[in-house]
N, C-alpha and C positions, 0 to 999 in steps of 0.2 A: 837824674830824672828817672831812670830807670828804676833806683832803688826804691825811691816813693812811689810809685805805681804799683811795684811788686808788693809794697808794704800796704796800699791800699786795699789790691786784691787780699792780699793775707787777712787785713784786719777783716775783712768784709766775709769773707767767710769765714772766720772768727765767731763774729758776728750770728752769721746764720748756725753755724753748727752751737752756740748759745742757744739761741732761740728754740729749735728743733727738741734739745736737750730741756730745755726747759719746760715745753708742750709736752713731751715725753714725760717725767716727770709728776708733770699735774694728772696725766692721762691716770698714768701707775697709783699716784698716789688715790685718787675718786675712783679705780676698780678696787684698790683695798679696803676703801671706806665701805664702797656698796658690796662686800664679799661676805663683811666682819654684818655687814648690817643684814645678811642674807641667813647668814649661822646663827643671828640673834635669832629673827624669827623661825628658823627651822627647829630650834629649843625651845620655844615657846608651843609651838605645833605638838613638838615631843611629849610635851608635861601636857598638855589636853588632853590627846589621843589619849596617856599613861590614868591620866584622873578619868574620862569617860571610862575607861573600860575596867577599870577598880573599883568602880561605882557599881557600875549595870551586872559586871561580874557579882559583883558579892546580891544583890537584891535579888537577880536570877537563882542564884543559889541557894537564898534564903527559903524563897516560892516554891523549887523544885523539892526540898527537903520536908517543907513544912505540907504540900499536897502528897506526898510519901507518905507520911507519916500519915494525915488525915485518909485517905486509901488504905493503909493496915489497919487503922485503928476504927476506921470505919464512921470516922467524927465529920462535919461534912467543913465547917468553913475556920475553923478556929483552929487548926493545926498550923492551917495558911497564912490563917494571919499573923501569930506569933511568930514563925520562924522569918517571914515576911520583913516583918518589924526588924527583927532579930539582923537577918542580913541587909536592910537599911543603914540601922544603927552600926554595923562591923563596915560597910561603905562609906558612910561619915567618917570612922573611927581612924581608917586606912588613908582616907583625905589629910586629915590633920594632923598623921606620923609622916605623912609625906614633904607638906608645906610647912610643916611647925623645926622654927631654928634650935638647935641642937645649944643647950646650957650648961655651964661645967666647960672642966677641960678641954674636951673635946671640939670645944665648938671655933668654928673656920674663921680665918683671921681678916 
């Protein structure tokens, strides 16, 4: 009678340290999902921030070169707006060597 008893408690906390272990478990596994889901969108934030500021970068630059120029040259709105243009179109250009998949050899499997 003894030993069935003893085998009861045993099973029984058997039993429980399953369960615990299993709760455990699901807990682990749904901080992994939501960690891997947390690093997706912090690489997405990445390439924003990366594209806004290769964008505004180049346009700034474009404006800052092209009112230089118009200031020496003494020209009033046409220096600005070319170069203007100019660093738009290199902002575009900087966009789609970033985003555009690599063809040939080289390209990621």
């Amino acid at each position: 009678m003894d030993d069935k008893n003893s085998e009861k408690m045993l099973q029984s906390r058997l039993d429980k340290l399953g369960e615990a272990l299993d709760d455990t478990r699901a807990t682990s596994q749904k901080d992994a999902e939501d960690m891997i889901r947390a690093q997706g969108s912090g690489q997405a934030m990445n390439l924003a921030f990366r594209v806004l500021s290769e964008l505004v970068a180049a346009v700034v630059v474009g404006a800052f070169i092209g009112w230089n120029i118009d200031k020496w040259l003494g020209t009033t709105p046409i220096g600005l707006i070319v170069f203007l243009t100019f660093g738009t179109a290199a902002g575009f250009w900087n966009l789609y060597r970033m985003v555009a998949v690599p063809q040939g050899k080289g390209r990621p499997k």
